[in-house]
PADOMI-962181 format. One record per residue (C-alpha): residue number from 1; x, y, z; chain. Coordinates in Angstrom, 2 decimals. Layout:
PADOMI-962181
R, num, u, v, w, chaine
R, NUM, X, Y, Z, A .
...
***
This chain:
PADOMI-962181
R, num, u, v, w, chaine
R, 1, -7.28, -6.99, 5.18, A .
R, 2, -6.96, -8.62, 8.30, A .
R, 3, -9.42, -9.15, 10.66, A .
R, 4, -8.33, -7.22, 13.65, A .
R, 5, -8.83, -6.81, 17.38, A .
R, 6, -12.49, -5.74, 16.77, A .
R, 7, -12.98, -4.84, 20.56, A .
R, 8, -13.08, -1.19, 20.36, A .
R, 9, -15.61, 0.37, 18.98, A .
R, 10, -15.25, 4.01, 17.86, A .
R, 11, -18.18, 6.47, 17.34, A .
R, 12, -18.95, 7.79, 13.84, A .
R, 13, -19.57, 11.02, 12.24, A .
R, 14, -20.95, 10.82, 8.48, A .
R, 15, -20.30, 13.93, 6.50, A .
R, 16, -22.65, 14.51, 2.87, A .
R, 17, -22.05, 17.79, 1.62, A .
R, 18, -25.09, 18.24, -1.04, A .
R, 19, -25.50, 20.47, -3.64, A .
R, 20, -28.46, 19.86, -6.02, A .
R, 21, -29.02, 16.24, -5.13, A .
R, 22, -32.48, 15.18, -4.56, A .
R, 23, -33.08, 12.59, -6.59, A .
R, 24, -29.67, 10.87, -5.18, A .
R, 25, -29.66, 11.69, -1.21, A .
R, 26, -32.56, 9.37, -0.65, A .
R, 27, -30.93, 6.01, -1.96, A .
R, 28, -27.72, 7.13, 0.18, A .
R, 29, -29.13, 8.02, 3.38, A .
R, 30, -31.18, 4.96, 2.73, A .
R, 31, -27.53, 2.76, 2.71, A .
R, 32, -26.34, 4.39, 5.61, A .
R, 33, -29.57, 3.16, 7.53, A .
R, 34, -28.91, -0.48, 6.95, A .
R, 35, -25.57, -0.37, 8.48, A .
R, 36, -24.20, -3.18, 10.51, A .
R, 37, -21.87, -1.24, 12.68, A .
R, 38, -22.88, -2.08, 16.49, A .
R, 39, -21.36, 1.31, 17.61, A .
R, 40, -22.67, 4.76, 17.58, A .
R, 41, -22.49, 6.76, 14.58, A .
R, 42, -24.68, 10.34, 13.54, A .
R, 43, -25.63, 11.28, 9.86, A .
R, 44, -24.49, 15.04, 9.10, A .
R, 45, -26.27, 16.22, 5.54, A .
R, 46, -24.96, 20.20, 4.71, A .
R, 47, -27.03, 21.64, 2.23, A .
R, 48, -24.30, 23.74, 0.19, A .
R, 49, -27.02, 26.35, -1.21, A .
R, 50, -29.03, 23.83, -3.30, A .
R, 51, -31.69, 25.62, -5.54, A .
R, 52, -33.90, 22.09, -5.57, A .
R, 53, -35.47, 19.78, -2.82, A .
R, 54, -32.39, 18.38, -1.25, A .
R, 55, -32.97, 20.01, 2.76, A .
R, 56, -36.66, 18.42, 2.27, A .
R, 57, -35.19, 14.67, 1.30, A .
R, 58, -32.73, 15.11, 4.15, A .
R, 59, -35.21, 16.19, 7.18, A .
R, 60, -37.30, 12.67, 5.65, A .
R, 61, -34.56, 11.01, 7.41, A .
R, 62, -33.03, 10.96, 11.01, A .
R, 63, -30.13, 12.57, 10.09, A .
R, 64, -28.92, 16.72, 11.37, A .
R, 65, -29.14, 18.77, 8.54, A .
R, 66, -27.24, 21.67, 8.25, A .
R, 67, -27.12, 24.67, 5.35, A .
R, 68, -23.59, 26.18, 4.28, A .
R, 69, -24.60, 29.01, 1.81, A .
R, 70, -20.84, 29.62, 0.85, A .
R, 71, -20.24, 27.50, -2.57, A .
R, 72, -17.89, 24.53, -2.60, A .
R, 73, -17.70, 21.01, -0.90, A .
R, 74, -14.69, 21.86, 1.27, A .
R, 75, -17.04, 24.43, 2.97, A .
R, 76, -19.55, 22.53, 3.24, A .
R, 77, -17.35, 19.56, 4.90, A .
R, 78, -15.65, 21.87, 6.91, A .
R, 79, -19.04, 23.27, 8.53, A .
R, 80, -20.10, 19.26, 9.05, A .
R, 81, -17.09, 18.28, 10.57, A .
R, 82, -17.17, 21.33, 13.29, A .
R, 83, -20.90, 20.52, 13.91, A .
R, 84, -20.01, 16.79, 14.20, A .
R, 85, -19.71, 14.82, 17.57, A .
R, 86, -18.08, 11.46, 16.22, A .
R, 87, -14.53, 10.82, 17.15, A .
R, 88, -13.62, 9.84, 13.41, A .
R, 89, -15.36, 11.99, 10.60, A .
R, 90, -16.40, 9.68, 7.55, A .
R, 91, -16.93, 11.48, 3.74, A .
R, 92, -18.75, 10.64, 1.12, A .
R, 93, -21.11, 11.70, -1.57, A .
R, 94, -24.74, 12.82, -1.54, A .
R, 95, -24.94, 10.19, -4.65, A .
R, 96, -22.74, 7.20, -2.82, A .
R, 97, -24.21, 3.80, -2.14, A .
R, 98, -22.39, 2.23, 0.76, A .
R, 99, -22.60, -1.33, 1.90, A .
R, 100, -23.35, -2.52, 5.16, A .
R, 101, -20.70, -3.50, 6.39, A .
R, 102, -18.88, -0.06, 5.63, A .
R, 103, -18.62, 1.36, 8.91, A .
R, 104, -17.70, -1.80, 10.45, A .
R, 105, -14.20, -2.46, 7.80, A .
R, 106, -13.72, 1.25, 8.82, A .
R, 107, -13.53, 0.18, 12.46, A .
R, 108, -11.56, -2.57, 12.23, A .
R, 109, -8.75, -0.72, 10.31, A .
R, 110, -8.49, 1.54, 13.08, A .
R, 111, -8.51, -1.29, 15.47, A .
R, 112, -5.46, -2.77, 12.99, A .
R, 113, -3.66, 0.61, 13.01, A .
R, 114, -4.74, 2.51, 16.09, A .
R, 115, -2.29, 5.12, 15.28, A .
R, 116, -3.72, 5.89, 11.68, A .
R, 117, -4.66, 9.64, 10.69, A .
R, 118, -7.22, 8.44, 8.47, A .
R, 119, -8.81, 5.34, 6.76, A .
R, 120, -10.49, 4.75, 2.84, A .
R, 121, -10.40, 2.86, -0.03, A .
R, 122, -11.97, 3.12, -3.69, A .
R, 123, -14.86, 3.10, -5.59, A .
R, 124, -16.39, 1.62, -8.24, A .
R, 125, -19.25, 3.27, -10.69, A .
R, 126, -23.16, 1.74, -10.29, A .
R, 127, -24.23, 3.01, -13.25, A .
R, 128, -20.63, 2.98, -15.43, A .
R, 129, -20.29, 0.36, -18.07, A .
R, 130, -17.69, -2.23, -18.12, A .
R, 131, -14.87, -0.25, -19.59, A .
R, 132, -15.21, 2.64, -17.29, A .
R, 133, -14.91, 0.47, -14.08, A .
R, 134, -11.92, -1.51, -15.68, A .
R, 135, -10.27, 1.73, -16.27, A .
R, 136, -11.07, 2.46, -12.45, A .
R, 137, -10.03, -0.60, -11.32, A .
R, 138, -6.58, -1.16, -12.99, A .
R, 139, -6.08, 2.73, -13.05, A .
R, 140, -7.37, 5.14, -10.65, A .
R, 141, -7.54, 2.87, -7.53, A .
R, 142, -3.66, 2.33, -7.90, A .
R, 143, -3.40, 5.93, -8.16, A .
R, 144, -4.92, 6.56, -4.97, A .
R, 145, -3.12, 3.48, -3.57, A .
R, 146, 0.36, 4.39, -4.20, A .
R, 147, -0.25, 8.24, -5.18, A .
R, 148, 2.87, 9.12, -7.21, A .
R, 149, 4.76, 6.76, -6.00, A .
R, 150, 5.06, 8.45, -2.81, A .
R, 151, 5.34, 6.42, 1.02, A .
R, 152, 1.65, 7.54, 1.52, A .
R, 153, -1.59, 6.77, -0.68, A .
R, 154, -4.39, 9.17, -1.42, A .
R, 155, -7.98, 8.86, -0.03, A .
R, 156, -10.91, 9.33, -2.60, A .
R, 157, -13.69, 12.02, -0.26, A .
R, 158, -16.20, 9.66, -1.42, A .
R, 159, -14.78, 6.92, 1.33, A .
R, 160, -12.27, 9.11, 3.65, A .
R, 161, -12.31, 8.56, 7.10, A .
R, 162, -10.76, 10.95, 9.38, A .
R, 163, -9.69, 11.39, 13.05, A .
R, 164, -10.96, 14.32, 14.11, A .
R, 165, -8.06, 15.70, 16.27, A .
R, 166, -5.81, 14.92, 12.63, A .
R, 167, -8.86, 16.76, 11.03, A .
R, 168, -8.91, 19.80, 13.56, A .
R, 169, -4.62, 19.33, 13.26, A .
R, 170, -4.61, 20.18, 9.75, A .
R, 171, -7.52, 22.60, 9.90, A .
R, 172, -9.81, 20.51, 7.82, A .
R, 173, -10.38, 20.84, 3.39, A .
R, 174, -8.98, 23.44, 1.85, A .
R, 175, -11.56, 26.17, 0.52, A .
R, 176, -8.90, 27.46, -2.21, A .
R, 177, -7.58, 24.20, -3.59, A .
R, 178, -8.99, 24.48, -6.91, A .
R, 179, -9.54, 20.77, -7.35, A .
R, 180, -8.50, 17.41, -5.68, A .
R, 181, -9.31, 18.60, -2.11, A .
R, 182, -9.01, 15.02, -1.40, A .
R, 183, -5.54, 14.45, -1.80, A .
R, 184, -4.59, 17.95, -0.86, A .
R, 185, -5.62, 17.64, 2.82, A .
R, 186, -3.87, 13.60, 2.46, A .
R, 187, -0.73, 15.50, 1.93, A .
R, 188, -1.54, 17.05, 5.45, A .
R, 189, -2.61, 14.06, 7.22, A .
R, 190, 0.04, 12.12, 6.47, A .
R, 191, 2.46, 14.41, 8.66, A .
R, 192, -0.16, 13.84, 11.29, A .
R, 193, -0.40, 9.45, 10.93, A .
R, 194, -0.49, 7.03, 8.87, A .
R, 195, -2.92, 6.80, 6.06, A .
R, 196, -4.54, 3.00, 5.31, A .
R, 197, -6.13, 3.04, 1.93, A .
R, 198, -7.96, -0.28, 2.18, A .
R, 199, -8.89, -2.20, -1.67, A .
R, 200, -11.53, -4.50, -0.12, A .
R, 201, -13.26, -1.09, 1.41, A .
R, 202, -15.32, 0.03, -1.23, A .
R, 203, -18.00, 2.01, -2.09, A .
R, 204, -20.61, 2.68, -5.27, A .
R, 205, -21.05, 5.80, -6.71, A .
R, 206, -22.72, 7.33, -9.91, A .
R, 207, -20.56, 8.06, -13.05, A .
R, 208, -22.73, 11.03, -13.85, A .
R, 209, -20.52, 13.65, -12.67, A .
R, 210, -17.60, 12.65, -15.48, A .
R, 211, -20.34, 12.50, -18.67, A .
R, 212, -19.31, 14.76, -20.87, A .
R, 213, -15.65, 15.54, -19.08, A .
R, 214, -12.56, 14.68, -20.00, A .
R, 215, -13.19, 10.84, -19.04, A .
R, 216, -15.74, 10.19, -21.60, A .
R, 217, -13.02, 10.99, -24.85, A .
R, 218, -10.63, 9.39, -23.06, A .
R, 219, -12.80, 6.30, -22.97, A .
R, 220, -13.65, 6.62, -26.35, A .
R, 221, -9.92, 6.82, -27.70, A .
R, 222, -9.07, 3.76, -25.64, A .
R, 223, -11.63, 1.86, -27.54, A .
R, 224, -10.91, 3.09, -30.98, A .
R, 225, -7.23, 2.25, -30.04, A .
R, 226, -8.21, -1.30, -28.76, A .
R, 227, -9.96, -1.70, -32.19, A .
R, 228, -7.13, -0.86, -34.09, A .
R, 229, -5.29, -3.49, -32.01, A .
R, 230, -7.38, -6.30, -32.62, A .
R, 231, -7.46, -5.37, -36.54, A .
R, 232, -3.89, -5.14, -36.28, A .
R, 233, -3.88, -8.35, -34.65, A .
R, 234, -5.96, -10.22, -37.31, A .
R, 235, -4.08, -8.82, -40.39, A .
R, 236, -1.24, -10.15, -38.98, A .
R, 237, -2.71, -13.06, -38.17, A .
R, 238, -4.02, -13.82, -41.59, A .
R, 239, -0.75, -13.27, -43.23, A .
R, 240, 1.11, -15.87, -41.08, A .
R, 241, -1.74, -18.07, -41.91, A .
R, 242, -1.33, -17.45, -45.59, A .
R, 243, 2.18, -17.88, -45.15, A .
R, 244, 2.02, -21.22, -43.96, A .
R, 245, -0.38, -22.41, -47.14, A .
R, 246, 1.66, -24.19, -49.89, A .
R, 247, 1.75, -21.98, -52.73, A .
R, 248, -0.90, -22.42, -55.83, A .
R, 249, -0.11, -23.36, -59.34, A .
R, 250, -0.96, -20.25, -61.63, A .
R, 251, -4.34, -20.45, -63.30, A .
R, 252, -3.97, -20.61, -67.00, A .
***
């Protein structure tokens, strides 16, 4: 990415919708504190109905804490983004570790591309092994960047910025979308602006919402299939090797 006219600097909005996430809030709120961005920014946390300690971890920080007791993370990020005063709403996850210089790279995209809808990049997994962030890497961050092939990427909610008039425009996340809000409302936005998905903006995030899905097999056939290659391989190997010998005088 380039570096910009950094001269304008735009005022922030952070959106967390929570559900259940106690033991994760802390270390992300905690991120968001060490933040190098010179400009003005706000920390929204919407409780989405959470049965554990999540509203007490978020009033430990200086952040407004809402409660949205209809279920989902559109609602919730819908009720954060009408409570929020930024002029650019920034997503993420209640389990997200960002680094410091997050808000800033946002900036200077929309410095770069003033005319932009919305701003993100990737992610990569703190606590995934080295396969799963390969796959990630070589797979689902070329997804996003060139979703479907199509003239305009897809923006992960875990590092979405927004404008909020495009936001407002498109009348925010939709409740009903049964999954991918993300790149259902990117559909939207595009018709509103551009949409920069930036590979050197990223962010950390936990794994431990895919355990047990449909990743984990996936993962595991990819390695049993890279085993079979490398056998494959050897054999192979070992034949052309055996190939090459001289042949041996029968033992009498």
């Amino acid at each position: 990415m380039a570096n910009g006219d950094n001269h304008k600097r735009r005022s922030f909005s952070i959106i967390i919708a929570a559900y259940n996430e106690e033991k994760w809030l802390g270390q992300c709120l905690e991120s968001l504190l060490k933040q190098n961005y010179q400009g003005r920014f706000e920390i929204v946390v919407v409780d989405n109905a959470s049965t554990d300690n999540t509203r007490a971890v978020a009033s430990q920080y200086p952040v407004r804490a809402l409660f949205e007791p209809r279920p989902g993370a559109a609602q919730a990020s819908n009720l954060g983004a009408a409570a929020a005063q930024g002029e650019i709403l920034v997503f993420t996850d209640a389990d997200a570790i960002l680094p410091a210089d997050w808000l800033t790279k946002i900036n200077n995209n929309f410095n770069i591309h003033p005319e932009a809808a919305a701003v993100g990049g990737g992610y990569l997994f703190y606590d995934g092994n080295k396969p799963v962030n390969f796959l990630v890497k070589r797979v689902i961050i070329s997804f996003y960047a060139k979703f479907l092939f199509s003239r305009q990427p897809a923006l992960p909610s875990v590092n979405l910025a927004v404008t909020k008039k495009a936001f407002q425009k498109v009348n925010g996340f939709n409740p009903k979308a049964l999954w991918g809000e993300d790149i259902e409302i990117c559909r939207r936005l595009a018709k509103q602006g551009q949409l920069v998905f930036d590979r050197e903006l990223l962010v950390s995030t936990s794994f431990r919402r895919y355990r047990g899905g449909y990743v984990n097999p996936l993962l595991r056939s990819a390695h049993i299939a890279k085993e079979f290659l490398v056998q494959l391989i050897r054999y192979y190997r070992a034949r052309r090797s055996a190939a090459k010998l001289p042949a041996q005088k029968p033992i009498r």
